[in-house]
N, C-alpha and C positions, 0 to 999 in steps of 0.2 A: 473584146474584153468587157466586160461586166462592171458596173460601177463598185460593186461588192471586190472581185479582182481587183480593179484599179486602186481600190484605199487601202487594201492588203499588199497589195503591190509596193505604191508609196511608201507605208509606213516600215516597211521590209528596206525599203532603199533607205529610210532614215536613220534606221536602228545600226545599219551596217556604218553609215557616213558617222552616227555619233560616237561610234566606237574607232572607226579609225583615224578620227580628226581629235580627239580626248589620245589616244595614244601616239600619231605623227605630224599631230599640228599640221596647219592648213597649207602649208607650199609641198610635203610631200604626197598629199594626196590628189590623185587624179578623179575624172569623171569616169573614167575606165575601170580603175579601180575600186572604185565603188561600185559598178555597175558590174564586173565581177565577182564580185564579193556577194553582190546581191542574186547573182544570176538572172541581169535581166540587161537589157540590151542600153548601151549608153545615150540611146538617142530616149531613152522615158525618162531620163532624169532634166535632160534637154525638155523634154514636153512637160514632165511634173514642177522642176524647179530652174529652168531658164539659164542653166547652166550650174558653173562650178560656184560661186559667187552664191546664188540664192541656195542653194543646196546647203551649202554653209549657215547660211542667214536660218534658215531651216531648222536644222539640227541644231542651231545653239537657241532656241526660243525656248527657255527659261521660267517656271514656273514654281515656285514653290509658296509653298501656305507657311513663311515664317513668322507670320504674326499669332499661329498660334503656341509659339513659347513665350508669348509675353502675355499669356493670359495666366494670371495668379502673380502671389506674391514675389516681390525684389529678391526675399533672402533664398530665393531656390530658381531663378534666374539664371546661373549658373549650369546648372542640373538641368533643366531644361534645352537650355541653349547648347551643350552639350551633347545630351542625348541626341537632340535631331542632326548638330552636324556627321556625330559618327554612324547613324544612322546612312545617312546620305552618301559618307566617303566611303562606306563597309557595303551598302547598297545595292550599286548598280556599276562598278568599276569600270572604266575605260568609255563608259554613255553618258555619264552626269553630263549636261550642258553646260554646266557652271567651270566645270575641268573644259574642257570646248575652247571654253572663251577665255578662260586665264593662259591655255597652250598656246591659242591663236593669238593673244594681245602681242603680243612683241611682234609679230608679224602683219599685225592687219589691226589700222586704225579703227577703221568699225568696230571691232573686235572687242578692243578697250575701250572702245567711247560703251558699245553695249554692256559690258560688264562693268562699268562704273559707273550706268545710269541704272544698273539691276541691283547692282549694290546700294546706291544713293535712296532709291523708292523703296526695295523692299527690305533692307536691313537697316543702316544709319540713321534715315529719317524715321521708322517704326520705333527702334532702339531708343531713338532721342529722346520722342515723345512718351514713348512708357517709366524712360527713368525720368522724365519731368515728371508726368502724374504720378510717381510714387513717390514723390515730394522732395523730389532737388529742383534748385533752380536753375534756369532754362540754360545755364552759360556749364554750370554744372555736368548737369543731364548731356547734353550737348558733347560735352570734354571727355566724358566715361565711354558715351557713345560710340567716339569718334574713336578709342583706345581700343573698344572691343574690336570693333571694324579691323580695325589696324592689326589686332595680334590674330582674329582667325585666317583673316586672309595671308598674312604673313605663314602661319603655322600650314596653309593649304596647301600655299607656293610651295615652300619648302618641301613637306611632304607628298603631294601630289604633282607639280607640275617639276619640279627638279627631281623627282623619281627617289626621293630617298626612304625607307621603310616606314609604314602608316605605323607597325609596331603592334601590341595588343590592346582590340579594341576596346576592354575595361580598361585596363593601365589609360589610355590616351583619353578615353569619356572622364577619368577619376581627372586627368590632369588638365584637362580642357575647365573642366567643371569647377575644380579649385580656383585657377586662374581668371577665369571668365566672372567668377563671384566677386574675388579681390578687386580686380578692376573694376563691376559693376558698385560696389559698397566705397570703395575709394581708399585713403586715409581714413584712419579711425582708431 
């Protein structure tokens, strides 16, 4: 096998794992079953990813650039943050990593410990900091922060990991966006 085969290989086993662990959470899936899926024999997943465990760990490595909706003004904040989660949840269905690891948290301690250190770095402490520099103070900033955190992930769970309808994706970006404003401006 060709080093060119071998990464098209992998990333073929990954793509197959992120989709069936984002729809049956990680105690219904097997190594076999991915490796079906993939059409490819379950001892490469054994040599690629060292079993059922890092295969998982794999497929939920988590990347997103959300620091760029916190570039521009407070009062569209909203709108931004917005756009890119229905962007994301309209996306790529059933592979997000972030769906991965909110399915697998109930089941697997890493699982949650990873998606509440993905959440801590890349959203809550970003958010924090951007509503402090648009001039609330740190306790403030902090509190709104902490509220947006709270309500997208709430509204994901709900929608995405308890399977109830995402709904139309303008209706939910308009309602996201409303919301996400309210709680970023405060009282007022």
């Amino acid at each position: 096998m060709t080093l060119r085969n071998a990464a098209a290989t992998r990333q073929r086993i990954l793509e197959h794992a992120q989709r069936q662990f984002a729809q049956h959470g990680y105690a219904a899936i097997t190594v076999k079953g991915v490796a079906d899926a993939a059409g490819v024999s379950p001892n490469l997943i054994t040599r690629y990813f060292g079993g059922k465990d890092g295969l998982f760990l794999a497929a939920t490595r988590v990347e997103i650039p959300v620091s760029d909706s916190f570039d521009g003004d407070r009062s569209a904040l909203g709108s931004r943050l917005a756009a890119s989660i229905v962007q994301r949840w309209f996306g790529a269905p059933g592979e997000d990593p972030l769906l991965v690891l909110q399915r697998a948290s109930g089941e697997r301690p890493e699982a949650a410990e990873t998606l509440a250190a993905f959440l801590d770095s890349n959203s809550l402490e970003p958010l924090h900091r951007y509503l402090r520099d648009s001039g609330l103070d740190d306790a403030d900033a902090r509190s709104r922060a902490a509220a947006i955190d709270a309500f997208v992930l709430g509204v994901s769970t709900r929608r995405r990991v308890l399977r109830s309808e995402l709904g139309d994706p303008a209706d939910l970006q308009a309602w996201l966006s409303a919301t996400i404003q309210r709680l970023a401006d405060g009282p007022g």
